[in-house]
LUMKOL-311243 format. One record per residue (C-alpha): residue number from 1; x, y, z. Coordinates in steps of 0.05 Angstrom, whole numbers, plus 5000, padded with zeros to 4 digits. Last residue first. Example, Ala and Ser with C-alpha at 12.3 -4.5 7.8 and 13.67 -1.06 7.14 Angstrom:
<rs>
{2; {5273; 4979; 5143}}
{1; {5246; 4910; 5156}}
</rs>
This chain:
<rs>
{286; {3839; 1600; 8547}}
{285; {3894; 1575; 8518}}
{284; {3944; 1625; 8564}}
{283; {3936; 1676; 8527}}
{282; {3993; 1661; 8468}}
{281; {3956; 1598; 8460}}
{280; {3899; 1650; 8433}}
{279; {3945; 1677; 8389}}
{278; {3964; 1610; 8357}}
{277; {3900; 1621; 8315}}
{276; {3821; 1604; 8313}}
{275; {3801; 1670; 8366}}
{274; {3833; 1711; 8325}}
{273; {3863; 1777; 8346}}
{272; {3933; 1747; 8352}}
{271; {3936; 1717; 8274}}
{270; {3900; 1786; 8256}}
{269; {3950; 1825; 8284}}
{268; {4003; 1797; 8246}}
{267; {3964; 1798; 8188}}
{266; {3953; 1868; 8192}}
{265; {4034; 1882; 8202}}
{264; {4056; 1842; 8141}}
{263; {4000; 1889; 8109}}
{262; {4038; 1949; 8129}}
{261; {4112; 1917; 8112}}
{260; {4080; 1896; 8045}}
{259; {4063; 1977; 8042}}
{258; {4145; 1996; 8058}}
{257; {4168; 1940; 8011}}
{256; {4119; 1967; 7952}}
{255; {4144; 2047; 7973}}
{254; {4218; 2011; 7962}}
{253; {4203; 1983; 7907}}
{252; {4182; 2048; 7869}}
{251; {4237; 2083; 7889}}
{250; {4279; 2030; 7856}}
{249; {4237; 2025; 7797}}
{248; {4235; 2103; 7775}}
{247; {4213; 2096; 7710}}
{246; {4175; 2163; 7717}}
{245; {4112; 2139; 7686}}
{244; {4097; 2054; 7701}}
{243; {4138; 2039; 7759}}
{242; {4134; 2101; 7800}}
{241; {4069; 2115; 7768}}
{240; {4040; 2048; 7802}}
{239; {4069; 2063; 7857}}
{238; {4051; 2132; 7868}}
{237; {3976; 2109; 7851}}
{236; {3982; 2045; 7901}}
{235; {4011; 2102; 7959}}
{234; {3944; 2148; 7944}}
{233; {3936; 2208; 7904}}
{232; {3868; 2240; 7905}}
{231; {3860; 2303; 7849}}
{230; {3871; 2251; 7780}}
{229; {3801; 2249; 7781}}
{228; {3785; 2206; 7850}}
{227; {3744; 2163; 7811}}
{226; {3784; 2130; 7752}}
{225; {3848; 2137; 7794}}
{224; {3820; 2129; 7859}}
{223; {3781; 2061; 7831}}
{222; {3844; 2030; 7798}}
{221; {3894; 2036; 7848}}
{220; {3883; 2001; 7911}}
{219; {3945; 1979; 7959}}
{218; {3906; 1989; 8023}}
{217; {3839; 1970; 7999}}
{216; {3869; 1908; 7976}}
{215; {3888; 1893; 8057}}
{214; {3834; 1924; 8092}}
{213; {3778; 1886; 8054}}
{212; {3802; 1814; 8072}}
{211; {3833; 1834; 8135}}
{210; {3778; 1865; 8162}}
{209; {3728; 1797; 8136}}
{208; {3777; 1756; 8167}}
{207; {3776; 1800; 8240}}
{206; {3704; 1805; 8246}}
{205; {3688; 1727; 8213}}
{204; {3740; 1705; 8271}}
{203; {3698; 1752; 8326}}
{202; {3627; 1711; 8305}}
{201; {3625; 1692; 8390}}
{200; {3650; 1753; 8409}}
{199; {3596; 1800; 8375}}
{198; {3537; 1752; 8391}}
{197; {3543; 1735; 8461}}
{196; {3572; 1792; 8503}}
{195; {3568; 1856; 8445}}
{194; {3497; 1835; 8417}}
{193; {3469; 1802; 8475}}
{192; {3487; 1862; 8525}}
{191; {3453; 1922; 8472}}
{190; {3392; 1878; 8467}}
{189; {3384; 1880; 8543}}
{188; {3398; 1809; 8583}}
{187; {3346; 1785; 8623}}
{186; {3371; 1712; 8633}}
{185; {3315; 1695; 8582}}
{184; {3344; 1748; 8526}}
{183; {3410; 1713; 8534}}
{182; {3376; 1643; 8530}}
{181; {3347; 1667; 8469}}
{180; {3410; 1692; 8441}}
{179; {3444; 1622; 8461}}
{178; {3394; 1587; 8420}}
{177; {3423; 1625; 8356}}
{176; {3478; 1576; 8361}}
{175; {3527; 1605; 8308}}
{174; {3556; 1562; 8254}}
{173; {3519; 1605; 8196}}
{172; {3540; 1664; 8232}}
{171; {3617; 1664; 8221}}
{170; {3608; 1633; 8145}}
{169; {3559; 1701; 8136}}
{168; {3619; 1743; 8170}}
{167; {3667; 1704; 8132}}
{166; {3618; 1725; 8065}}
{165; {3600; 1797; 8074}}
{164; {3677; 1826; 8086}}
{163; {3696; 1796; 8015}}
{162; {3628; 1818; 7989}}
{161; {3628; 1895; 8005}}
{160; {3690; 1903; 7973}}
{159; {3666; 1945; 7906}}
{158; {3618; 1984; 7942}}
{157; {3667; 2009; 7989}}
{156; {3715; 2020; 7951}}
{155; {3676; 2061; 7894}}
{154; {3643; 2096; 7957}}
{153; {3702; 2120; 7993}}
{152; {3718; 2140; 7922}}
{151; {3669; 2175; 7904}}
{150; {3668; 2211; 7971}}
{149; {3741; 2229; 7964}}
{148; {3719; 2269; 7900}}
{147; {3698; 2260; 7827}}
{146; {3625; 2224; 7816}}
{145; {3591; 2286; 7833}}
{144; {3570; 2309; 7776}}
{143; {3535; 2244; 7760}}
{142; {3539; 2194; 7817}}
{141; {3512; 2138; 7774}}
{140; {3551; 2137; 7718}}
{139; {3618; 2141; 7759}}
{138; {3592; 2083; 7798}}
{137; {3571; 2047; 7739}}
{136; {3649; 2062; 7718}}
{135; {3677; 2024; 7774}}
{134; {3630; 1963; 7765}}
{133; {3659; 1961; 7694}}
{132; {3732; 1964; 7722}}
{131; {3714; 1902; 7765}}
{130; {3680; 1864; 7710}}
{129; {3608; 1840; 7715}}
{128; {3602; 1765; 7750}}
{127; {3637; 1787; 7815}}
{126; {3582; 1835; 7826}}
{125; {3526; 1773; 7831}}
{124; {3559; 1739; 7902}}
{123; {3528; 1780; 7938}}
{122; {3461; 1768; 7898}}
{121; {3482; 1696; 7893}}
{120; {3489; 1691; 7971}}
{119; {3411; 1722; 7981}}
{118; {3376; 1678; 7937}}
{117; {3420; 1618; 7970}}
{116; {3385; 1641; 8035}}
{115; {3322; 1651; 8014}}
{114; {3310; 1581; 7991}}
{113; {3349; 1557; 8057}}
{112; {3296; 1602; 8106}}
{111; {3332; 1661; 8131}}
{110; {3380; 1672; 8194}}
{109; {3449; 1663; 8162}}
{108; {3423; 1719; 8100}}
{107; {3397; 1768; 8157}}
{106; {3453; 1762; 8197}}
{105; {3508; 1765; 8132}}
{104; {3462; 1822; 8116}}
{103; {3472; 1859; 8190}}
{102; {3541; 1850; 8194}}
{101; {3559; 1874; 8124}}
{100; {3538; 1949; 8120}}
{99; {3572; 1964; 8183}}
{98; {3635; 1924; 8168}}
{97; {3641; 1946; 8097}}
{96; {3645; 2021; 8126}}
{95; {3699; 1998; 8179}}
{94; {3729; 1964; 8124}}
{93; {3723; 2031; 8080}}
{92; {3744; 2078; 8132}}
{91; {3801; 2048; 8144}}
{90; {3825; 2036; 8076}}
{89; {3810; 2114; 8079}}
{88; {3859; 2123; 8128}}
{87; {3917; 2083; 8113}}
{86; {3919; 2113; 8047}}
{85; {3908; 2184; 8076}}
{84; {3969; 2162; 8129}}
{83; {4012; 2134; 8063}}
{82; {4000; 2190; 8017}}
{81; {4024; 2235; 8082}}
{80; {4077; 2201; 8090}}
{79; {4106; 2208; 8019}}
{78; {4104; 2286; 8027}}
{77; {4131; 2281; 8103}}
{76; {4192; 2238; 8069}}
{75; {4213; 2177; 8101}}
{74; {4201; 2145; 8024}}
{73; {4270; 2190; 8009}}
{72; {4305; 2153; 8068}}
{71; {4285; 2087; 8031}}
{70; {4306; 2100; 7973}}
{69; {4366; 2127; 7991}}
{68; {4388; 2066; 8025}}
{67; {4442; 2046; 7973}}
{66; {4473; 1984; 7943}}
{65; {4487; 2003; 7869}}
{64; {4456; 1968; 7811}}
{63; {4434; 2018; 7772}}
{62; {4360; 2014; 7742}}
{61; {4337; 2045; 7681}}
{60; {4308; 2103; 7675}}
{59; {4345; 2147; 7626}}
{58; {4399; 2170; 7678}}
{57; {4396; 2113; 7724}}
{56; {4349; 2094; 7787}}
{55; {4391; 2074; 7844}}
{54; {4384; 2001; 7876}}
{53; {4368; 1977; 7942}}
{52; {4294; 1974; 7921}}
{51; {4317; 1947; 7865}}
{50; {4349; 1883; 7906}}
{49; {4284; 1875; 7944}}
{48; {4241; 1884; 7884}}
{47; {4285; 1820; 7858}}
{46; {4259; 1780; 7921}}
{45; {4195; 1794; 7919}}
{44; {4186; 1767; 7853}}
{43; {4224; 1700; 7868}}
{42; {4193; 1691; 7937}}
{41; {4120; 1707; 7907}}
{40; {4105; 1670; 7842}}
{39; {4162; 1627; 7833}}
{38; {4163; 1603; 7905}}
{37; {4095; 1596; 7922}}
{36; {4074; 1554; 7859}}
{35; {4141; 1512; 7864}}
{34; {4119; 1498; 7935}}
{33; {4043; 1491; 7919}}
{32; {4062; 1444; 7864}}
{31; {4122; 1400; 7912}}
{30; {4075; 1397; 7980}}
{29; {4039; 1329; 7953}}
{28; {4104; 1304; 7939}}
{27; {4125; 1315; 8008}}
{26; {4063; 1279; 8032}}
{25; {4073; 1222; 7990}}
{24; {4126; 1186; 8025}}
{23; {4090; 1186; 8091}}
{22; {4029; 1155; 8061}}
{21; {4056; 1093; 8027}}
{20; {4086; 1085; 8106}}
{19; {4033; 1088; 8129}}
{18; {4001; 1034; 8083}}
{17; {4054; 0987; 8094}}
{16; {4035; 0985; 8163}}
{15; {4103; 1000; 8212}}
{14; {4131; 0946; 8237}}
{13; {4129; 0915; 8303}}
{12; {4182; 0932; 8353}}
{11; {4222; 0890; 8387}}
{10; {4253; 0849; 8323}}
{9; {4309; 0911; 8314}}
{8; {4324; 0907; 8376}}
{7; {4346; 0831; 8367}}
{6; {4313; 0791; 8409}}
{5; {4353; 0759; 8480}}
{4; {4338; 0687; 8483}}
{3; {4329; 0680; 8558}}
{2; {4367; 0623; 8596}}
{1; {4316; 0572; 8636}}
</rs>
């Protein structure tokens, strides 16, 4: 008998109309958050990093005049040390939120369902009063002594308590609470079950919650100004006054390249720390 060769074209089946109604809309679907993304970060970022390259002029303005100056002025000891205390008390405060948080976001994953939604609109209550009101209750409520690095370690503190509260709570809510009890069965001490079972196993909710808090912290403003008494001056206050008082705009990019570079860094770190990320491929997907 002699074969009837099929054109290639007739091997293969075609493809369901349906995927293929499917594969056209995707990039559509991408087109808002694209434009979104684009106009409201690239584009900003973008002109900060030609004025960062620029010199300020005479009255203020900027002159646009390739230079590193900026930069090798930001090298400074003087604007290294605003950076280090900045660094240092965004520190303090996620490591502060940290304490404070693990234990409610355990409490609020272990209670009754009536309890627990009792619990997650009291955390969630702050975000209904304003953020500069919340400041000023603070300043209220310390008195005399609401001026100070305390104040402020407190203002932040206070004030970001619920974006490290709720990945941890999220974190514990999907834990299997059995495998404490089998812990506690196999003779483990309370110490062991926290840091072998329950620490690594809520590790993503760690390193989100860090990142949420550590980040803002970082770049924060409002609550040393209006707490710190114009006596604490931290790398968002030099910005801010860069921009906003001396009319120095070029400087004043470069410190906001230098800080993105900081958080750039965090996130880095927090896409290898967690256990839900490429990072883990990284170990040997494991």
């Amino acid at each position: 008998m002699t074969e009837i060769a099929m054109p290639v074209e007739n091997a293969l089946p075609p493809a369901p109309t349906g995927l293929r109604r499917a594969a056209r809309k995707i990039p559509w679907t991408l087109v808002p958050s694209a434009l979104w993304f684009g106009i409201f970060l690239l584009v900003p970022l973008f002109i900060v990093a030609i004025y960062s390259f620029a010199i300020r002029g005479p009255y203020g303005g900027v002159v646009f005049q390739f230079s590193a100056a900026n930069y090798l002025r930001a090298a400074d000891w003087l604007y290294m040390k605003i950076l280090l205390s900045s660094v240092m008390l965004a520190l303090g405060t996620t490591f502060s939120c940290l304490l404070i948080a693990y234990p409610l976001a355990y409490v609020m994953a272990t209670s009754l369902p009536r309890s627990r939604a009792l619990l997650l609109m009291l955390v969630m209550l702050p975000f209904w009063t304003n953020f500069v009101v919340r400041v000023y209750a603070i300043k209220v409520l310390l008195g005399e002594y609401a001026v100070g690095p305390f104040a402020v370690w407190l203002g932040m503190t206070t004030n970001y308590l619920p974006f490290m509260v709720l990945p941890l709570y999220v974190s514990l809510e999907r834990f299997d609470f059995t495998l404490l009890e089998a812990a506690r069965d196999l003779g483990a001490s309370g110490w062991n079950t926290l840091t072998r079972v329950l620490l690594p196993q809520t590790r993503a909710g760690i390193v989100t919650g860090c990142v949420f808090v550590f980040t803002p912290a970082l770049g924060e403003f409002v609550i040393p100004d209006i707490l710190g008494g114009a006596k604490i001056m931290l790398m968002g206050n030099l910005i801010t006054e860069q921009f906003l008082k001396t009319r120095d705009w070029p400087f004043g990019s470069a410190l906001s390249f230098l800080m993105m570079a900081i958080v750039t860094i965090s996130t880095l770190f927090y896409l290898r720390a967690s256990p839900d990320s490429g990072g883990k491929l990284g170990r040997g997907g494991h």
